[in-house]
C-alpha positions in Angstrom: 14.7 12.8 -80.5 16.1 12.7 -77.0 19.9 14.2 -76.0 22.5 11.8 -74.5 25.2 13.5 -72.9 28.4 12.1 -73.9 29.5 12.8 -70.2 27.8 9.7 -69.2 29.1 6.8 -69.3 29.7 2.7 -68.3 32.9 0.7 -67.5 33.1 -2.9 -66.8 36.1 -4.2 -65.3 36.9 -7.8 -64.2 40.4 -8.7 -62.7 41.6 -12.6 -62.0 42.1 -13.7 -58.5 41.2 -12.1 -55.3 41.3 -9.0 -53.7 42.5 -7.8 -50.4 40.0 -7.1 -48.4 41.7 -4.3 -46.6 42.8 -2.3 -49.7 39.7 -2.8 -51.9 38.2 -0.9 -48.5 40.3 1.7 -48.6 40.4 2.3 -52.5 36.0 2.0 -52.1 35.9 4.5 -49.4 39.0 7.3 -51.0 36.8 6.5 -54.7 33.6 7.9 -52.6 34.8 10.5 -51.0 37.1 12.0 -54.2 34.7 11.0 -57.4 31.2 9.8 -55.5 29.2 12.7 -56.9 29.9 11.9 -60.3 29.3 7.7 -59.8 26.0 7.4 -60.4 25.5 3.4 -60.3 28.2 1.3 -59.1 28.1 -2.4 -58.4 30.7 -5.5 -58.1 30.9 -9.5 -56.8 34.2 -9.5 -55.6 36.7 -12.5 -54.8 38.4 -11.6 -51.4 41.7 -13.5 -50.3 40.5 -15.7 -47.0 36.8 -16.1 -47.6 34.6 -18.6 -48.8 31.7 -16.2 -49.8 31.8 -13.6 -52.4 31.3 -10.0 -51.2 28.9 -8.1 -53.4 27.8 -4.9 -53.6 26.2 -2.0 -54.8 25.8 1.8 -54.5 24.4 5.1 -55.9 27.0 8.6 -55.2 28.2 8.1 -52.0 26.1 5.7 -50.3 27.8 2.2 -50.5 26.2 -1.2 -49.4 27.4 -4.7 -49.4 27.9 -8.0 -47.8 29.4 -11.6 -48.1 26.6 -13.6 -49.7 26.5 -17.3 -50.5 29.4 -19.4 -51.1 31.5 -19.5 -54.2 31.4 -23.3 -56.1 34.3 -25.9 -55.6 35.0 -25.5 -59.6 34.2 -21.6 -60.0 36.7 -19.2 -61.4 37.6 -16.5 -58.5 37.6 -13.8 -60.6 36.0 -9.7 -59.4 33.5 -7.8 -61.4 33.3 -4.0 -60.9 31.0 -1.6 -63.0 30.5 1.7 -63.0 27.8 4.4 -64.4 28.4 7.7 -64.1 30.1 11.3 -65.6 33.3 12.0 -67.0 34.9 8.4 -65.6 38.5 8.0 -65.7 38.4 4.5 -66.9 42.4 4.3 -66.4 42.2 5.8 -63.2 39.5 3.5 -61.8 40.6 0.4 -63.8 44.1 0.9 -62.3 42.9 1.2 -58.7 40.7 -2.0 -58.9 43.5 -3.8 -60.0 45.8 -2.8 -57.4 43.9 -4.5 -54.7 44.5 -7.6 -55.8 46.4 -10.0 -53.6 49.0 -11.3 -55.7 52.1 -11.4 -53.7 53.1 -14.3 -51.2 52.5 -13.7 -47.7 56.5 -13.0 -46.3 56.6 -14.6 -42.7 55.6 -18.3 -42.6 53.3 -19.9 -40.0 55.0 -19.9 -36.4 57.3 -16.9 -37.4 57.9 -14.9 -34.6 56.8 -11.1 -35.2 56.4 -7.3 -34.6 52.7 -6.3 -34.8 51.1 -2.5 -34.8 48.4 -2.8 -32.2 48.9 0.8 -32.2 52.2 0.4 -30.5 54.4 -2.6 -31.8 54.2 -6.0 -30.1 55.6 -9.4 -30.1 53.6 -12.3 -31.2 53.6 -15.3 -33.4 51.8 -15.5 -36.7 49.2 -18.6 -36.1 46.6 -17.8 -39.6 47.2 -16.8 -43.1 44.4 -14.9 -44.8 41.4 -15.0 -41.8 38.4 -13.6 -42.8 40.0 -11.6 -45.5 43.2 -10.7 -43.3 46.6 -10.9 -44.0 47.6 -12.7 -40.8 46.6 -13.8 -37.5 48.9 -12.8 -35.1 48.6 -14.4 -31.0 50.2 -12.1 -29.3 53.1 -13.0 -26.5 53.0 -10.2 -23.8 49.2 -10.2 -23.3 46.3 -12.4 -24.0 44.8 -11.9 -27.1 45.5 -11.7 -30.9 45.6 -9.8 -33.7 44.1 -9.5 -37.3 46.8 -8.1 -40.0 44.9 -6.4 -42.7 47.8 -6.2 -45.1 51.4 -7.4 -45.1 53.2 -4.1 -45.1 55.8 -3.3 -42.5 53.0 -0.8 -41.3 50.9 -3.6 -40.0 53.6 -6.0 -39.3 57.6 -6.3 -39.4 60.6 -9.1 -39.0 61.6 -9.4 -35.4 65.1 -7.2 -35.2 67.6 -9.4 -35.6 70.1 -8.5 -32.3 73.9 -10.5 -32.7 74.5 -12.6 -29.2 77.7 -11.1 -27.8 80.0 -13.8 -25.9 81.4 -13.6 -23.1 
């Protein structure tokens, strides 16, 4: 009769809503590079904030692929489906991470709020987009021609304008 080693094993996890795009990234490439040698089978259709197509994906260890396929139905539930298959999982640990990619929060400036964005150094601009292709914001920016995606809306990415009190004279 053949062995199973009890190291091996499967979790399905399945959060409501969508994802960011820019942390479920993040989380995907930190999971890889930390536990990828122990993921045997990995795969997921994911929801991501700003699209219209679901983003799915598969991989084996550390080699990852994926892309936006097809388009989700007017009526379908925009829910994300991650499984694993590998050794000694830590199904808290990796449930816990899916989950916190998911965009739950509102967005905090409104459309025409004037901004601070990180294009590597901080720069004025107005946000013009919420959630374009999967991005926080869309930012046009004031002191140069061009604009600016916003992966997520942390003060990292983006911040309120200072607000500087008018002396009078």
């Amino acid at each position: 009769q053949p062995k199973h080693d009890r190291a091996i094993s499967s979790l399905s996890t399945k959060v409501e809503g969508e994802v960011n795009l820019q942390l479920l990234d993040n989380w995907i490439s930190r999971l890889l590079q930390d536990v990828g040698d122990t993921l045997y089978r990995y795969k997921g259709i994911i929801a991501v904030k700003g699209m219209q197509q679901p983003f799915v994906f598969q991989g084996v260890g550390r080699l990852f692929s994926g892309a936006f396929r097809g388009n989700w139905k007017a009526d379908e539930r925009r829910e994300s489906t991650f499984v694993f298959i590998g050794k000694d999982l830590n199904t808290m640990f990796l449930r816990a991470g899916f989950k916190a990619c998911r965009e739950t929060k509102v967005l905090r400036f409104p459309l025409g709020t004037i901004v601070d964005a990180n294009t590597g150094i901080y720069e004025r601009g107005t946000v013009i987009r919420h959630w374009h292709d999967g991005h926080a914001y869309l930012v046009r920016l004031h002191d140069r021609i061009g604009e600016i995606l916003v992966p997520v809306d942390i003060d990292w990415y983006v911040c309120a304008v200072p607000y500087i009190p008018q002396r009078e004279f």
